[in-house]
VEXRO-779238 format. One record per residue (C-alpha): x, y, z. Coordinates in steps of 0.25 Angstrom, whole numbers, plus 5000, padded with zeros to 4 digits. Example, Ala and Ser with C-alpha at 12.3 -4.5 7.8 and 13.67 -1.06 7.14 Angstrom:
residues 2
X, Y, Z
5049, 4982, 5031
5055, 4996, 5029
END
This chain:
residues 89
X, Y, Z
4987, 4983, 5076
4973, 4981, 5069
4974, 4995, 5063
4988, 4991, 5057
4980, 4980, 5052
4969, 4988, 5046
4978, 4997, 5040
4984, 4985, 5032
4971, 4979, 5027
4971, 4995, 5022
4985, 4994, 5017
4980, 4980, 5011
4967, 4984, 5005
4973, 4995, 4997
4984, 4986, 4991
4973, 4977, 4985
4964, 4988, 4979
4975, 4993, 4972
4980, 4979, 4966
4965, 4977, 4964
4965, 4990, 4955
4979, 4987, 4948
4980, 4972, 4947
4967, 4964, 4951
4975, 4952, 4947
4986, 4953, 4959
4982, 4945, 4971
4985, 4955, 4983
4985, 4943, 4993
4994, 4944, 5007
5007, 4940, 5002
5006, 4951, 4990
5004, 4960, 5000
5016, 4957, 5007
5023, 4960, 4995
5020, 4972, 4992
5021, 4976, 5008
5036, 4970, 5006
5039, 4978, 4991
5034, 4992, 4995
5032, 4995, 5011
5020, 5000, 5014
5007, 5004, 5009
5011, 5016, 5003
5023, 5010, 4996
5013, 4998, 4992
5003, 5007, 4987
5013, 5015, 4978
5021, 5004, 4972
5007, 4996, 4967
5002, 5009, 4960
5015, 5011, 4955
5017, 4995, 4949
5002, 4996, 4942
5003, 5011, 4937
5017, 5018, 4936
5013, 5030, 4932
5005, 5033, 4945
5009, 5045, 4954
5008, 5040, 4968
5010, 5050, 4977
5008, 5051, 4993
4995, 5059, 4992
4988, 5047, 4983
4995, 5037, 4994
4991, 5045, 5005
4976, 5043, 4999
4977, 5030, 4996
4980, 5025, 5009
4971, 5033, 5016
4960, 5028, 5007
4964, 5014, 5012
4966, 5019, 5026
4980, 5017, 5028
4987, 5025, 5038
4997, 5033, 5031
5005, 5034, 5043
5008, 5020, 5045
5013, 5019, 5030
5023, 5030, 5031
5028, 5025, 5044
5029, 5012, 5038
5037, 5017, 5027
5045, 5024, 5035
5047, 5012, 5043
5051, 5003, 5032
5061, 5015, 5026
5070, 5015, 5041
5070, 4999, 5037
END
């Protein structure tokens, strides 16, 4: 349980870096985050989807997801099983 906790505050962190390089002005409080979670699954989809709504014309592939949640420390495994998880829904 504490490392699935752990892996959120990763998972948490990286969602406020990258508002706070897009749009300083967006308050990333609980409830925002909730959203997000709720409009695009999991980190990854998270991730992707924000990029994408501040620059369109960015090429996200698996390889820079990988990376990125590595550097945060989020355990790939996890989000693909999530996903797939969500997908049997």
């Amino acid at each position: 349980i504490i490392l699935i906790k752990v892996m959120k505050e990763n998972e948490i962190r990286l969602i406020k870096d990258l508002y706070n390089h897009y749009d300083q002005n967006q308050e990333v409080n609980d409830e925002y985050l909730k959203s997000l979670t709720e409009n695009y699954g999991t980190i990854r989809g998270v991730l992707m989807n924000v990029i994408l709504k501040y620059d369109p014309e960015a090429e996200i592939t698996d390889e820079y997801l990988h990376t990125k949640l590595k550097q945060y420390n989020i355990d790939l495994k996890s989000t693909i099983q999530e996903n797939d998880a969500n997908e049997d829904k």
